[in-house]
Biopython code that builds the backbone (N, CA, C, O; Angstrom):
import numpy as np
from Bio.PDB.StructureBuilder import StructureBuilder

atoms = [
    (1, "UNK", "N", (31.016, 42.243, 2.414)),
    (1, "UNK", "CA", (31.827, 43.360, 2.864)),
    (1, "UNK", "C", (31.040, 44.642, 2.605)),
    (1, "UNK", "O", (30.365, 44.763, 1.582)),
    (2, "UNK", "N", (31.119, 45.530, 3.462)),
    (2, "UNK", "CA", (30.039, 46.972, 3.286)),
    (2, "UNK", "C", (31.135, 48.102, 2.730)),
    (2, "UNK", "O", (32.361, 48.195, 2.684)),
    (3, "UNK", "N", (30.454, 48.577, 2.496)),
    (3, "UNK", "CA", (31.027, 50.098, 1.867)),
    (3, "UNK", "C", (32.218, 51.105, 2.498)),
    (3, "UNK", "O", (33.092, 51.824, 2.013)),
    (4, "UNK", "N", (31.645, 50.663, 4.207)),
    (4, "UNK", "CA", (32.634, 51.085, 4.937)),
    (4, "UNK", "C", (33.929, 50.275, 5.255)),
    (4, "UNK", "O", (34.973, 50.873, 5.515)),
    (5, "UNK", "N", (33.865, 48.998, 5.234)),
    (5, "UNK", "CA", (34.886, 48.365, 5.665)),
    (5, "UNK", "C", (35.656, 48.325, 4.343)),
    (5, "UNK", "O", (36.780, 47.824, 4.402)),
    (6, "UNK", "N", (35.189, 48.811, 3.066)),
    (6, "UNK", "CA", (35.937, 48.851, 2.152)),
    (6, "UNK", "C", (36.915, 50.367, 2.382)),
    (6, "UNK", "O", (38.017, 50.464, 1.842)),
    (7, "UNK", "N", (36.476, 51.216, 3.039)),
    (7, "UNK", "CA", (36.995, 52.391, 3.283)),
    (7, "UNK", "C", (36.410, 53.462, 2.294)),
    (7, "UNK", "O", (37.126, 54.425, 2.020)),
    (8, "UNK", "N", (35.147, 53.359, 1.734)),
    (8, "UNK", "CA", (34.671, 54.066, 0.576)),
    (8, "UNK", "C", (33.573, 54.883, 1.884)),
    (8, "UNK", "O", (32.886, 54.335, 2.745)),
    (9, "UNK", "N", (33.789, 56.552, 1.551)),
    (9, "UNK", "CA", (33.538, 57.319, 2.096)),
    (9, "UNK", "C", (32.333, 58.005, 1.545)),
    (9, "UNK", "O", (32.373, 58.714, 0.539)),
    (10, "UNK", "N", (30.997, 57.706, 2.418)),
    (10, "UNK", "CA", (29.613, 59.009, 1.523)),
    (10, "UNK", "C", (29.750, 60.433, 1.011)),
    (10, "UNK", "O", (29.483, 61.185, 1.948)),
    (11, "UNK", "N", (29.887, 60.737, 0.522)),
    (11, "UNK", "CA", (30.096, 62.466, 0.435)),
    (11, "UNK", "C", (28.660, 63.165, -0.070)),
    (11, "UNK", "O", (27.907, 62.533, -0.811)),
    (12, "UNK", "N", (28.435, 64.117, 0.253)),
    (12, "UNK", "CA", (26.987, 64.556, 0.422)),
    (12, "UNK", "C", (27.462, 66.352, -0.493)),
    (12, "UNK", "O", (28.459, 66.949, -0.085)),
    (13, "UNK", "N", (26.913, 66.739, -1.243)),
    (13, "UNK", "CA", (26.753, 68.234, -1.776)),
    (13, "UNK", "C", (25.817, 68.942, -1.043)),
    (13, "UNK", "O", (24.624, 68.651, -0.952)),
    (14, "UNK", "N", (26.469, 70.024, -0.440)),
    (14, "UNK", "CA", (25.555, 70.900, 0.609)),
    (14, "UNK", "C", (24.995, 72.412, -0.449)),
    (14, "UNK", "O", (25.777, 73.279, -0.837)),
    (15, "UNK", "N", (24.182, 72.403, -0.606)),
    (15, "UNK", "CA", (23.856, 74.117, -1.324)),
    (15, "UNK", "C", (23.371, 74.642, -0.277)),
    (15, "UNK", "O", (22.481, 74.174, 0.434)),
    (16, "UNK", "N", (24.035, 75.793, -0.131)),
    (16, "UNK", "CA", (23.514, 77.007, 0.493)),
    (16, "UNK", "C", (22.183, 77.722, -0.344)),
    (16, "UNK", "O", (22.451, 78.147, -1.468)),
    (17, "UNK", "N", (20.847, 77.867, 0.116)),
    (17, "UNK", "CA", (20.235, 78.492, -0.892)),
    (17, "UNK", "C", (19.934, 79.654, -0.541)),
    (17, "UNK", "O", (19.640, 79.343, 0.613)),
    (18, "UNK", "N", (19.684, 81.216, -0.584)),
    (18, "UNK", "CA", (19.117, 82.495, -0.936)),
    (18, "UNK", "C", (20.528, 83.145, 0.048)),
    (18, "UNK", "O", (20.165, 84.097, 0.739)),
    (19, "UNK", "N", (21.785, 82.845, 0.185)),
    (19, "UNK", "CA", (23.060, 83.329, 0.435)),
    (19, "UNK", "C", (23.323, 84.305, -0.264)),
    (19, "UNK", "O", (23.355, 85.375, 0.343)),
    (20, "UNK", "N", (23.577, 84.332, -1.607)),
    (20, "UNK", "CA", (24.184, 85.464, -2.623)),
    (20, "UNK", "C", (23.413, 84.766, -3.911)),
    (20, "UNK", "O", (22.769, 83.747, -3.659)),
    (21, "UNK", "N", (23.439, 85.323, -5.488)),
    (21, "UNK", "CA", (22.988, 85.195, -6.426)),
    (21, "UNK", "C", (23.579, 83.853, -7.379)),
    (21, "UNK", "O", (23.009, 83.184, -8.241)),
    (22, "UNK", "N", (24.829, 83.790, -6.878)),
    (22, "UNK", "CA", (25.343, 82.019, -6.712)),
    (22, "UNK", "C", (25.209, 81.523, -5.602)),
    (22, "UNK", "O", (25.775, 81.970, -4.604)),
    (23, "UNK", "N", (24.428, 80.508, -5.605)),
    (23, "UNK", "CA", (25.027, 79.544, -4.183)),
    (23, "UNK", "C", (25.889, 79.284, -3.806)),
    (23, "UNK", "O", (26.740, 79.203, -4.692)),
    (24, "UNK", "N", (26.246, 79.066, -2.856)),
    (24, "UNK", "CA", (27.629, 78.325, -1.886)),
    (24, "UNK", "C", (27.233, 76.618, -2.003)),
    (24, "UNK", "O", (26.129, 76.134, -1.751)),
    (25, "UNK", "N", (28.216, 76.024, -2.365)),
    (25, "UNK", "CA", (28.033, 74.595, -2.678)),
    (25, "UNK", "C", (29.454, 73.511, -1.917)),
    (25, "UNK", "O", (30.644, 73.578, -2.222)),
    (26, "UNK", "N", (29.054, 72.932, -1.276)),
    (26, "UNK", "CA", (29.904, 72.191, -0.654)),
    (26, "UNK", "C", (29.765, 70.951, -0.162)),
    (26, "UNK", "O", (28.687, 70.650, 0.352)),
    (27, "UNK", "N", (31.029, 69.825, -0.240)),
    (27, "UNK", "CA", (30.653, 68.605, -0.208)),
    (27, "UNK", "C", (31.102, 68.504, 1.405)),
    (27, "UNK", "O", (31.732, 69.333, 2.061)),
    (28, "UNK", "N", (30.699, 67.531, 1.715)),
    (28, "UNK", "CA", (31.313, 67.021, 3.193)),
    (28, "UNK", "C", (30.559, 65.806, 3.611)),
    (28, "UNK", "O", (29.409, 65.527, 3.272)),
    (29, "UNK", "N", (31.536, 64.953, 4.575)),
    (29, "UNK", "CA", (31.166, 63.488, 4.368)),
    (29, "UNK", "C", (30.061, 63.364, 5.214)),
    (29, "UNK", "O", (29.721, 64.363, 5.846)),
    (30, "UNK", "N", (29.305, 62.100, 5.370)),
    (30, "UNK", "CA", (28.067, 61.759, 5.542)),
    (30, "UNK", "C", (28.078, 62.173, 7.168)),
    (30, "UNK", "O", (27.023, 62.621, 7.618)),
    (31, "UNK", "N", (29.265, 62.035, 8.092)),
    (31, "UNK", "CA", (28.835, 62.496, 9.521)),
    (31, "UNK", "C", (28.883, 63.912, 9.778)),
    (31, "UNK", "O", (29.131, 64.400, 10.881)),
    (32, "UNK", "N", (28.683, 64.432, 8.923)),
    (32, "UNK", "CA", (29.308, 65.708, 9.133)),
    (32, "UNK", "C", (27.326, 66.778, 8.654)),
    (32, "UNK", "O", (27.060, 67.876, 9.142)),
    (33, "UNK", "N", (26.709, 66.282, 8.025)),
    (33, "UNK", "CA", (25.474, 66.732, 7.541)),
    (33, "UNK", "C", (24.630, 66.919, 8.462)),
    (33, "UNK", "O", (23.849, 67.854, 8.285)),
    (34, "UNK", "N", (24.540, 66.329, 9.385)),
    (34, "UNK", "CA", (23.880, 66.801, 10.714)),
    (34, "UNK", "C", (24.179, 67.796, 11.092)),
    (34, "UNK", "O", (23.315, 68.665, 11.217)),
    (35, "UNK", "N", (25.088, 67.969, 11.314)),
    (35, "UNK", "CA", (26.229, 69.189, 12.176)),
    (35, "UNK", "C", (25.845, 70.560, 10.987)),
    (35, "UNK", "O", (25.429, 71.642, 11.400)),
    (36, "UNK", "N", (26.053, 70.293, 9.607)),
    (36, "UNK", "CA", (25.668, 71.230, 8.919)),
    (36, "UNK", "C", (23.805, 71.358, 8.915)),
    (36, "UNK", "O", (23.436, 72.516, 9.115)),
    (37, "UNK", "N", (23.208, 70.827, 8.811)),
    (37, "UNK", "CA", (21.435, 70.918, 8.437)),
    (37, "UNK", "C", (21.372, 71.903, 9.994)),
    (37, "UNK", "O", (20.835, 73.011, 9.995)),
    (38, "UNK", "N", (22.198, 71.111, 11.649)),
    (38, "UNK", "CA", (21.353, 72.339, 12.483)),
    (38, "UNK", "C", (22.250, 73.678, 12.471)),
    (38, "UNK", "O", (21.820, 74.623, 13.131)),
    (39, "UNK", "N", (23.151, 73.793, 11.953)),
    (39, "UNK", "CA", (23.780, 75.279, 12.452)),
    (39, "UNK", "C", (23.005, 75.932, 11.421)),
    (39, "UNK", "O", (22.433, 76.988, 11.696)),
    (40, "UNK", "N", (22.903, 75.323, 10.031)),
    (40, "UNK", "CA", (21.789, 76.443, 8.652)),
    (40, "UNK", "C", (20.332, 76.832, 9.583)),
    (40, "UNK", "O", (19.683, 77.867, 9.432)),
    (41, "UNK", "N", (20.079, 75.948, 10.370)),
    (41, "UNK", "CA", (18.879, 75.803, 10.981)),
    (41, "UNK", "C", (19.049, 76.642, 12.268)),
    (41, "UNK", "O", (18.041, 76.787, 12.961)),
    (42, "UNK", "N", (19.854, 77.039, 12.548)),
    (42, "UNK", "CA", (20.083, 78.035, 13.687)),
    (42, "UNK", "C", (20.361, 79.413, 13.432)),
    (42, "UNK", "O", (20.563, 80.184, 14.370)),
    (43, "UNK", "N", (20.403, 79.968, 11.662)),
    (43, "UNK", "CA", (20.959, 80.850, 11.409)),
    (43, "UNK", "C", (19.935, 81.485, 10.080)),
    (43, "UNK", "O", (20.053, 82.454, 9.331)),
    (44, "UNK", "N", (18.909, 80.407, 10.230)),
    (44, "UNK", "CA", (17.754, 80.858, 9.431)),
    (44, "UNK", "C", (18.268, 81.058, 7.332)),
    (44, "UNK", "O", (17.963, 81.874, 6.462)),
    (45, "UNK", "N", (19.204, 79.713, 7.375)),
    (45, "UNK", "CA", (19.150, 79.673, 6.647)),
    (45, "UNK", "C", (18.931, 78.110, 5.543)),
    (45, "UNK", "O", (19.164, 77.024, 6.073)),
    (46, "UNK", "N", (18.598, 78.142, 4.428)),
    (46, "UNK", "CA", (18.086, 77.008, 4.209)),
    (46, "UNK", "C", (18.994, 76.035, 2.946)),
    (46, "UNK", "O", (19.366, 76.620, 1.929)),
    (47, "UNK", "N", (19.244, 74.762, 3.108)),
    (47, "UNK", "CA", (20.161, 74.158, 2.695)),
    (47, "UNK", "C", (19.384, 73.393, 1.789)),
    (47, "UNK", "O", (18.156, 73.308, 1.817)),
    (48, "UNK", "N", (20.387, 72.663, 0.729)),
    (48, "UNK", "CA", (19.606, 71.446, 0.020)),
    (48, "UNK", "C", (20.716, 70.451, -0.013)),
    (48, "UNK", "O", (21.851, 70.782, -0.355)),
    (49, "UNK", "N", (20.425, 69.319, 0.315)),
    (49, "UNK", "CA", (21.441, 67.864, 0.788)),
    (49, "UNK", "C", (20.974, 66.842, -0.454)),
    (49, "UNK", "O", (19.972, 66.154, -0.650)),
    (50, "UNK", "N", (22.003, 67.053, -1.067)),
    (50, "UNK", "CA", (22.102, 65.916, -2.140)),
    (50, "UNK", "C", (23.435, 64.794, -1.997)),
    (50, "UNK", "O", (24.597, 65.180, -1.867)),
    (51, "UNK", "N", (23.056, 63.443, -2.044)),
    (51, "UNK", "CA", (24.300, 62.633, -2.244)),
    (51, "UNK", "C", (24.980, 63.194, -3.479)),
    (51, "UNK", "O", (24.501, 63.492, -4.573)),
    (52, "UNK", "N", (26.409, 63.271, -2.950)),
    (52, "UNK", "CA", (27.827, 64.020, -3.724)),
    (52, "UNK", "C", (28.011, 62.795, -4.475)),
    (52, "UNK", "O", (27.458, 61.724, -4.227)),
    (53, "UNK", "N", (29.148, 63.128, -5.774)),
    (53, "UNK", "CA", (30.151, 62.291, -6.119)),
    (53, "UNK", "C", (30.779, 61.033, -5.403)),
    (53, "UNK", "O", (31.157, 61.421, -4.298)),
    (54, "UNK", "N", (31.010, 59.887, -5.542)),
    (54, "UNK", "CA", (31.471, 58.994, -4.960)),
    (54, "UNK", "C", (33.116, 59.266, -5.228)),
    (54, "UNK", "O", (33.407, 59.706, -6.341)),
    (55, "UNK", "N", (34.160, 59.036, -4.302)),
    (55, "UNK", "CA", (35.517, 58.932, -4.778)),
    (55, "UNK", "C", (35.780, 58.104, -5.812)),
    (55, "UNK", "O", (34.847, 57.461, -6.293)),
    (56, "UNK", "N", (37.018, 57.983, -6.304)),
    (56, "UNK", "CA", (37.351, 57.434, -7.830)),
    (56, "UNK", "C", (37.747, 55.865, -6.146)),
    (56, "UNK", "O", (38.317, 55.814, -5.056)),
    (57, "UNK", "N", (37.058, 55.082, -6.954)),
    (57, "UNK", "CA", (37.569, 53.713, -6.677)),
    (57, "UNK", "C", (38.888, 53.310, -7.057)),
    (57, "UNK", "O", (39.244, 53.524, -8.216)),
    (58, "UNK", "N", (39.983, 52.530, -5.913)),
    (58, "UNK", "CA", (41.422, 52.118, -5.997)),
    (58, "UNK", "C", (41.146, 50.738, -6.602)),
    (58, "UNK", "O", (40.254, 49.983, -6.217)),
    (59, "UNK", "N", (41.994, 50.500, -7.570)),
    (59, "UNK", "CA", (41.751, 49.497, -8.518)),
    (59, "UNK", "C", (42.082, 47.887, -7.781)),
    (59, "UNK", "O", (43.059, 47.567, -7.104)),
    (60, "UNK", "N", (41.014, 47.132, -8.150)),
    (60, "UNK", "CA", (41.496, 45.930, -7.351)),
    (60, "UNK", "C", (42.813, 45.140, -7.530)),
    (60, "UNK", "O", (43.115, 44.622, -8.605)),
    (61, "UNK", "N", (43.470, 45.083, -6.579)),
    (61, "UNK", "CA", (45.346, 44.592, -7.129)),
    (61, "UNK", "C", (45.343, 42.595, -6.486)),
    (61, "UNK", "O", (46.236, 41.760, -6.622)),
    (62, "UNK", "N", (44.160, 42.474, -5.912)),
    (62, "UNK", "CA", (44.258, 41.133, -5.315)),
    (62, "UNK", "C", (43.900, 40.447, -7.019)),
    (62, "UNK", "O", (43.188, 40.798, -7.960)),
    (63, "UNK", "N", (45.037, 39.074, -6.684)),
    (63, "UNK", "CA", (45.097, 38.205, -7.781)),
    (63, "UNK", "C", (43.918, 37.444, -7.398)),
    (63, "UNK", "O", (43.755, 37.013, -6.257)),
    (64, "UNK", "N", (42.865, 37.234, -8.625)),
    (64, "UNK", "CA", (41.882, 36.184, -9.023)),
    (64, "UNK", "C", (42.524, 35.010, -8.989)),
    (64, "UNK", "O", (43.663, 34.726, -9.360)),
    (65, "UNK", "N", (41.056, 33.871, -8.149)),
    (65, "UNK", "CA", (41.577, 32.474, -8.299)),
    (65, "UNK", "C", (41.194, 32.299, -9.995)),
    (65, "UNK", "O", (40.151, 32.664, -10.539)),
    (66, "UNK", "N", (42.268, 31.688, -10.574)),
    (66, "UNK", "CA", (42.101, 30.966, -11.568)),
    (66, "UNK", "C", (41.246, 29.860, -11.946)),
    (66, "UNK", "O", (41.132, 29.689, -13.160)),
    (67, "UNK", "N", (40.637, 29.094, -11.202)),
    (67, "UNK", "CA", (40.189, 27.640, -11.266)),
    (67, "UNK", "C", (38.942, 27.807, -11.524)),
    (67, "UNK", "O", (38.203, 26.831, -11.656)),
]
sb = StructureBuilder()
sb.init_structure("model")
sb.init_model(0)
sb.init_chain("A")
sb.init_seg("    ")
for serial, (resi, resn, name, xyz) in enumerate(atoms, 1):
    if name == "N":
        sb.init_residue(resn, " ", resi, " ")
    sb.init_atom(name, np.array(xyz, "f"), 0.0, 1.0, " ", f" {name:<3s}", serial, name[0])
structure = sb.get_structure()
């Protein structure tokens, strides 16, 4: 079973870098990083893409075979 069919979602940390004297930092899921890398890239500004936090995993509720 893959990651996706489990419903477990990539999330990616976007930094804005030379914006203001803090960065702008933002997560957004894995289809969505494209869409962000060309508009920074259209606006002459420059990003750093790190894999984010994973969601908190839903606890497994299926009963184990015993045997």
């Amino acid at each position: 079973m893959t990651a996706t069919s489990q419903g477990a979602v990539q999330l990616y940390e976007i930094t804005y870098l030379g914006t203001s004297p803090e960065p702008d930092v933002r997560t957004v899921e894995a289809g969505e990083v494209a869409a962000v890398i060309e508009h920074a890239g259209a606006h002459g500004v420059q990003v750093l893409v790190r894999p984010g936090p994973r969601p908190p995993q839903e606890p497994d509720t299926r009963k184990e075979d015993a045997s």
